[in-house]
N, CA and C atoms as an extended XYZ file, in Angstrom:
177
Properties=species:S:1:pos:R:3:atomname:S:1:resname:S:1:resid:I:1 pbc="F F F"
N       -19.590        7.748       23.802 N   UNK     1
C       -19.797        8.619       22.662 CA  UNK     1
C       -20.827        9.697       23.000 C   UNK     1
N       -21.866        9.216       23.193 N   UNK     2
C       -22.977       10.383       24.210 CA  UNK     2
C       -23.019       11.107       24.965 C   UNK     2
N       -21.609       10.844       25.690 N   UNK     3
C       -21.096       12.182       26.911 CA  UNK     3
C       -20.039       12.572       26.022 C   UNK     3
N       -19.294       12.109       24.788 N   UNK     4
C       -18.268       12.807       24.527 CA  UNK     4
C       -19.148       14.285       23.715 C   UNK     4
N       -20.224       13.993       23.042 N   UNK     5
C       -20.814       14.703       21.718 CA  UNK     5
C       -21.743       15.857       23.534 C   UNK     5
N       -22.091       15.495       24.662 N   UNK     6
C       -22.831       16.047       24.880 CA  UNK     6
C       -21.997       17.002       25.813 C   UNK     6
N       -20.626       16.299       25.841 N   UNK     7
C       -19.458       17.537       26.688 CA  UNK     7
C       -19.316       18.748       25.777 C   UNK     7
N       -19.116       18.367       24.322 N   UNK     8
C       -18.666       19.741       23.687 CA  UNK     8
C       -19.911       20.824       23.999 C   UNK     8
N       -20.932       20.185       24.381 N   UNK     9
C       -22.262       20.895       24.395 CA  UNK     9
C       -22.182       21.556       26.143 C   UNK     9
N       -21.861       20.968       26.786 N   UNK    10
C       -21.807       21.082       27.940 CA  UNK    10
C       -22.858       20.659       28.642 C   UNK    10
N       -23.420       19.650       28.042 N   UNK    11
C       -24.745       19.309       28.225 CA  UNK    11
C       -24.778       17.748       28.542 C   UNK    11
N       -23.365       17.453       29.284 N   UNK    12
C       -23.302       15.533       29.157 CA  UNK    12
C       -24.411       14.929       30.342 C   UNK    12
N       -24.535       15.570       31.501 N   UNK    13
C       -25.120       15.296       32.344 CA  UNK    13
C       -26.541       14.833       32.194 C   UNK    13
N       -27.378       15.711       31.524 N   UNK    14
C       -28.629       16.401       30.762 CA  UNK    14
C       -28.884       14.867       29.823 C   UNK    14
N       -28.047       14.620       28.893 N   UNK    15
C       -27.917       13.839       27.643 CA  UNK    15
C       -27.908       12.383       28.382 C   UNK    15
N       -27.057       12.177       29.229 N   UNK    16
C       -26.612       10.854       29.693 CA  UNK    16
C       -28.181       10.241       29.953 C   UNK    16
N       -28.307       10.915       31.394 N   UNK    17
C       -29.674       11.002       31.776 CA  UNK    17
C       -30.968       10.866       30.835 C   UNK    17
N       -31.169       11.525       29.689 N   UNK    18
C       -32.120       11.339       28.841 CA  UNK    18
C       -32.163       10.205       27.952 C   UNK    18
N       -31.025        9.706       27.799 N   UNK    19
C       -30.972        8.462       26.875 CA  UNK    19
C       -31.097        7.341       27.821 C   UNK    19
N       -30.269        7.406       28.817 N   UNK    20
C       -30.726        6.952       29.879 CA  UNK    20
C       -32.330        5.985       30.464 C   UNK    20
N       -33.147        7.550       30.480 N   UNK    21
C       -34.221        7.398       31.343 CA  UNK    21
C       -34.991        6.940       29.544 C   UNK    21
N       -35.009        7.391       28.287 N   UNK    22
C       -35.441        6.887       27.254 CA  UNK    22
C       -35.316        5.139       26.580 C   UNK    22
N       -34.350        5.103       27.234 N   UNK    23
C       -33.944        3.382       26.878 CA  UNK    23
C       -34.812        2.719       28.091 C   UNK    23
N       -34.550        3.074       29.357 N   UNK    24
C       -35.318        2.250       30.322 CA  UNK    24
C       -36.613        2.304       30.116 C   UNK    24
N       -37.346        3.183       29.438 N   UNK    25
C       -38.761        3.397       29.324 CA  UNK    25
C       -39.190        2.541       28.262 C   UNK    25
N       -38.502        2.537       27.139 N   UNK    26
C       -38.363        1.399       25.733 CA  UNK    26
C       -38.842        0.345       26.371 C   UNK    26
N       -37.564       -0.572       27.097 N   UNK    27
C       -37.414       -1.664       27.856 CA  UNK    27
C       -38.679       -1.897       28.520 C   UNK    27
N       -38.938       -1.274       29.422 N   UNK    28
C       -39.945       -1.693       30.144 CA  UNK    28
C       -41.590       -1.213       29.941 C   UNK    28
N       -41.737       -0.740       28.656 N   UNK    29
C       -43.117       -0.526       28.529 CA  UNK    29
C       -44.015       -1.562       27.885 C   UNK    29
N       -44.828       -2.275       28.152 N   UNK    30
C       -45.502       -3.441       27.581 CA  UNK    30
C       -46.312       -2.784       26.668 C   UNK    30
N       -47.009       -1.454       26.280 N   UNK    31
C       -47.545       -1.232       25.677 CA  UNK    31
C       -47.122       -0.463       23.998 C   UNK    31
N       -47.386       -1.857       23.163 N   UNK    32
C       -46.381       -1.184       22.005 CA  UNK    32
C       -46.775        0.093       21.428 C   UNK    32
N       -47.526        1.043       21.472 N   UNK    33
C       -47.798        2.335       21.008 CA  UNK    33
C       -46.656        3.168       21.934 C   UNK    33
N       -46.419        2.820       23.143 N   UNK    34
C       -45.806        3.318       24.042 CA  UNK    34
C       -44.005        2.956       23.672 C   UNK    34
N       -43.789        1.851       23.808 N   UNK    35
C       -42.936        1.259       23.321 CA  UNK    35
C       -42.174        2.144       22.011 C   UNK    35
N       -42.607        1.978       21.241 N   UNK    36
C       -42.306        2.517       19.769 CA  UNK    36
C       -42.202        4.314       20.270 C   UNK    36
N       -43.000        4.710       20.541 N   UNK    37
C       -42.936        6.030       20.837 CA  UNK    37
C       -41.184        6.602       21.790 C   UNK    37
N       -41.476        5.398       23.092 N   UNK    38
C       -39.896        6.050       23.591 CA  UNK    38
C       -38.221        5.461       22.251 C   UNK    38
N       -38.802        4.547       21.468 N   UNK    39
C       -37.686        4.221       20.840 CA  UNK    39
C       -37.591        5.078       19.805 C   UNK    39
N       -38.620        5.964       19.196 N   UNK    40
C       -38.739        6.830       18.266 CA  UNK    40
C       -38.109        8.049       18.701 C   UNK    40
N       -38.312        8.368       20.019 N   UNK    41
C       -37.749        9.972       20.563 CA  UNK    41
C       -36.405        9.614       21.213 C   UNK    41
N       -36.033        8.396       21.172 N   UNK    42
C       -34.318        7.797       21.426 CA  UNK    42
C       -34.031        7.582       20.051 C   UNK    42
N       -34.287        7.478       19.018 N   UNK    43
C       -33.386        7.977       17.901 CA  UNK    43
C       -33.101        9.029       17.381 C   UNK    43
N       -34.343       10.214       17.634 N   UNK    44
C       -34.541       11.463       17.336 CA  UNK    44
C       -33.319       12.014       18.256 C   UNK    44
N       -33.241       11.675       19.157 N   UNK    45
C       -32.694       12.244       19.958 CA  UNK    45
C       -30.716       12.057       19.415 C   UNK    45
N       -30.418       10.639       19.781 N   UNK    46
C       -29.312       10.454       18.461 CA  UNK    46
C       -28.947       11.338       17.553 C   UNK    46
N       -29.994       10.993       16.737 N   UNK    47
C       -29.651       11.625       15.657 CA  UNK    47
C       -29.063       13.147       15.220 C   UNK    47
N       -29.911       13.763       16.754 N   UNK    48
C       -30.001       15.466       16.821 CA  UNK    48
C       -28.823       15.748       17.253 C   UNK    48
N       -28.278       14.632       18.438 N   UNK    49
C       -26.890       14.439       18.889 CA  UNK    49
C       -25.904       14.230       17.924 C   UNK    49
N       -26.098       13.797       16.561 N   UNK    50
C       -25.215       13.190       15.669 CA  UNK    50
C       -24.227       11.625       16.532 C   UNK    50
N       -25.118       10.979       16.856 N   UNK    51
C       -24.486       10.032       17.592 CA  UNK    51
C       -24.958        8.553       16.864 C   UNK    51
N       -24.068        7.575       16.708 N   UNK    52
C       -24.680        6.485       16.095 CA  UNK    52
C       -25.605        5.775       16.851 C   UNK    52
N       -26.328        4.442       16.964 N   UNK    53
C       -27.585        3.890       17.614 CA  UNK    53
C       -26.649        2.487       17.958 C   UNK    53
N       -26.567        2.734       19.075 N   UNK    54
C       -26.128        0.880       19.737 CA  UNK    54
C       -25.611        0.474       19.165 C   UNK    54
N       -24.320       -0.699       19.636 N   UNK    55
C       -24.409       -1.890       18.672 CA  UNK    55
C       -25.388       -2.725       19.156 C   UNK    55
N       -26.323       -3.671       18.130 N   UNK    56
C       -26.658       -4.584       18.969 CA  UNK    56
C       -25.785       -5.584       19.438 C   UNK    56
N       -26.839       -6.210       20.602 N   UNK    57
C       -25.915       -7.187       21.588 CA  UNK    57
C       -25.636       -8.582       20.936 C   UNK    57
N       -24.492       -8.691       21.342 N   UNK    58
C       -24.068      -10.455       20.282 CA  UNK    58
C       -24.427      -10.972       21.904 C   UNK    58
N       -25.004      -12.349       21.858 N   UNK    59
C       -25.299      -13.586       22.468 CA  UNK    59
C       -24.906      -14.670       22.275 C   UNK    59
């Protein structure tokens, strides 16, 4: 969905990459000010995309 919304843009490469490198930073930051901050500018970012947010994962 994130490369489809970021092709019309021509911008999938750019987009992939940023959500990308924004989720891995989420994931791996132990520091929750930090934490919250990359998950805050990965929804902003969504959102600006008009793109929905994950499903979460079933286990």
């Amino acid at each position: 969905a994130a490369a489809d919304a970021a092709a019309g843009l021509k911008q999938f490469a750019k987009l992939d990459q940023a959500l990308e490198l924004l989720t891995a930073l989420a994931d791996r930051a132990e520091d929750r000010p930090l934490r919250a901050a990359c998950e805050a500018k990965l929804a902003a970012l969504r959102r600006t995309m008009g793109l929905r947010p994950p499903a979460a994962p079933t286990a």
